[in-house]
N, C-alpha and C positions, 0 to 999 in steps of 0.2 A: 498640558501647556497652559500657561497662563496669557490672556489678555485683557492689553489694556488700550481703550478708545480715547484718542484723540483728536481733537477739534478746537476750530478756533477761528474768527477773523484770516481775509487774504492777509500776507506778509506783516504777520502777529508776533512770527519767530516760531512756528511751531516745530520746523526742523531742525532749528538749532538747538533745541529746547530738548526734541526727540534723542538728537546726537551726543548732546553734553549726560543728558539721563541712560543712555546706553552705555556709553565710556564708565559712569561711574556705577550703576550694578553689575556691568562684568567685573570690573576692578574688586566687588564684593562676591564673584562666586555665581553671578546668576545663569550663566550659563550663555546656550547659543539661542540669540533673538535678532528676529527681521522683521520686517517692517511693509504694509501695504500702504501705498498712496493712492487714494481714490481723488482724483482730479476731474477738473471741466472740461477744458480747451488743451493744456498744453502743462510741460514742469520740467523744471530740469532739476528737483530737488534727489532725481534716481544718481544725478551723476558724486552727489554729496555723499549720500550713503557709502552707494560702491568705494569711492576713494576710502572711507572708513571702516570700508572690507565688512558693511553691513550687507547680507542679502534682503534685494527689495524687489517687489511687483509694483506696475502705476497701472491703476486704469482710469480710463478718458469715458465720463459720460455722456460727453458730446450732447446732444439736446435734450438727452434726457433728465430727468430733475435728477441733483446730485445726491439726495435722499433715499431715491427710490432705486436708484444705482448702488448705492451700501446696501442698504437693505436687501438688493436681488441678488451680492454677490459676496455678503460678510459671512455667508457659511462653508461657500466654497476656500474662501480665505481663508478660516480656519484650519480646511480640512488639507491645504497647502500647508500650512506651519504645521501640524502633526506630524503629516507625511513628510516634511523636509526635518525634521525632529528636532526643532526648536523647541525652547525650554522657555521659552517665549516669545508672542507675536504683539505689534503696537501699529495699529493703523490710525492713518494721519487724513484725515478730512476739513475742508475747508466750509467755514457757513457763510455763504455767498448772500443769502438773504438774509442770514440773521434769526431764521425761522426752526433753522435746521436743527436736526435732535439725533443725532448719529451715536445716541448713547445707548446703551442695551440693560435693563436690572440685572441687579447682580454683580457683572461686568466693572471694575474701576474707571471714572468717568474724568478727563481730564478736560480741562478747557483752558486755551491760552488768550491772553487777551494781552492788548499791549496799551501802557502807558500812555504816548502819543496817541492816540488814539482820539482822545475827547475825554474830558471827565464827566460829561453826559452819557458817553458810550455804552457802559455798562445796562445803562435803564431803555436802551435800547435795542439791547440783544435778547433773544427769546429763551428756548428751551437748552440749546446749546449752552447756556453760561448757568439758567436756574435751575436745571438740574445733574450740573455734573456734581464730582464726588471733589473733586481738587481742581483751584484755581490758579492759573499760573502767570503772574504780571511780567511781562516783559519791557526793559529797557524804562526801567525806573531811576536807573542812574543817570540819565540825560537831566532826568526834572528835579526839581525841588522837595525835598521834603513832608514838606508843607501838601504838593501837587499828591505825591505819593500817598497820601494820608488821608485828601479828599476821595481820592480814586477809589482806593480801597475800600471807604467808605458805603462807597456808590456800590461795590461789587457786593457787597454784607447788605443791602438794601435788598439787590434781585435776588440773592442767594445766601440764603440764614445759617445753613449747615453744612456749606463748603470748607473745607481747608484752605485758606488763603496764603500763599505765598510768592515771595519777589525772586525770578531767578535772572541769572545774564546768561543770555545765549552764546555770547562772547571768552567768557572766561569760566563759566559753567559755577558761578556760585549761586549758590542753591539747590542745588544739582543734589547734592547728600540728601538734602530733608525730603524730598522729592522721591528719591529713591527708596528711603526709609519706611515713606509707609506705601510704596506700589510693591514691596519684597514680597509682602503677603497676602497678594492678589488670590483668589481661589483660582484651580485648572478647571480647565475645558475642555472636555473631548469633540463637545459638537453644541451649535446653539440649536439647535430643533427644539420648537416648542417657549424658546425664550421671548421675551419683551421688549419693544422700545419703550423707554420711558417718558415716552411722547410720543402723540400722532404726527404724521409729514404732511407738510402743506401740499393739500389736495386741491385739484381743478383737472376735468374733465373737459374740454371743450375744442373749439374747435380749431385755435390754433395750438393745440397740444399735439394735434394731425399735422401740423404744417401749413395752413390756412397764413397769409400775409397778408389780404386786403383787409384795410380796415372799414369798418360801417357797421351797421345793426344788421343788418341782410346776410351778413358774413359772420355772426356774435353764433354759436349753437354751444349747449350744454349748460356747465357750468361758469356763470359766471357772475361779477358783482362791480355792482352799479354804484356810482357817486350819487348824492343830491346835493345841486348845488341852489344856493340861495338867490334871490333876485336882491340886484343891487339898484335901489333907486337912483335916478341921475343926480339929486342933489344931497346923498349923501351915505354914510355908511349899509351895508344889508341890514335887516331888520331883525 
């Protein structure tokens, strides 16, 4: 079975993006693929799928970090898409912080990022956008040329050896070239033993337990401190 990780910014398009790239590899022969959605709080992107007669899983991390969530459950994942004998599996994860790396070596690395967004944006996403394998600009057709041209730019700035391209989640153009180079995804029978291609943001401490006051008396573990500077009364900090 082949897989492929996908990640990206909340409401980036990365289901539309998932949807319009599944219509057009079956349309080429790829066979039968479903889809895991690793979510925070809530999603009702499962009712998308299904209406698209895709089989889908959502899990909900609930407080736990969404990171450490893939990570504790992208092999059982797996071993669901073997056993339901898909010819391929595509799970959909969202980078809530920006920090997130739900990408595995090896593994084809997709990242959606969307246009509106900021054209700062890009230099402000983490491992998620500079280490994936293919970057996928959504809803470039609202903006300018011009807008489109910067962005891009920004996105070749955090990430040197990505594949760049613009798709619309809309009418699924871009969808072919997309499709084209995930055909030759290598399988997988199991990740044991594999790689994130990045560490997850760690912290230990005390409200990782469920701790809600706040104060130093209540701070345990791991944790990290501001300094901030003294501002004299008559004029700028020093």
């Amino acid at each position: 079975m082949k897989l492929i990780t996908v990640a990206g910014p909340p409401s980036s398009g990365k289901t539309s993006v998932i949807l319009k790239l599944i219509e057009m590899m079956q349309s080429r022969g790829a066979g039968r693929i479903g889809v895991v959605k690793f979510d925070c709080l809530t999603s009702f992107d499962q009712i998308r799928y299904r209406e698209a007669g895709v089989p889908v899983e959502i899990g909900f991390s609930g407080k736990v970090c969404p990171d450490h969530f893939f990570i504790s459950n992208i092999e059982n994942a797996v071993r669901w898409g073997v056993s339901s004998g898909f010819d391929m599996l595509i799970t959909e994860s969202a980078g809530l912080c920006n920090r997130c790396c739900p990408h595995i070596r090896e593994i084809p690395a997709v990242c959606v990022i969307d246009n509106l967004s900021g054209i700062n944006t890009p230099r402000k996403i983490g491992p998620m956008l500079k280490f994936a394998d293919y970057v996928v600009i959504t809803k470039g057709d609202i903006v300018s040329q011009a807008e489109r041209e910067v962005f891009k730019f920004n996105v070749r700035q955090v990430n040197t050896r990505a594949r760049i391209m613009f798709m619309n989640g809309i009418t699924g153009q871009g969808a072919f070239t997309l499709a084209r180079h995930l055909t030759g995804a290598p399988e997988v029978t199991t990740l044991s033993d594999m790689r994130l291609r990045f560490t997850t943001p760690a912290s230990v401490c005390s409200y990782c337990t469920g701790e809600t006051r706040i104060g130093d008396e209540f701070q345990n573990g791991m944790m990290k401190k501001m300094q901030f500077t003294a501002v004299p009364a008559n004029g700028s900090p020093e």
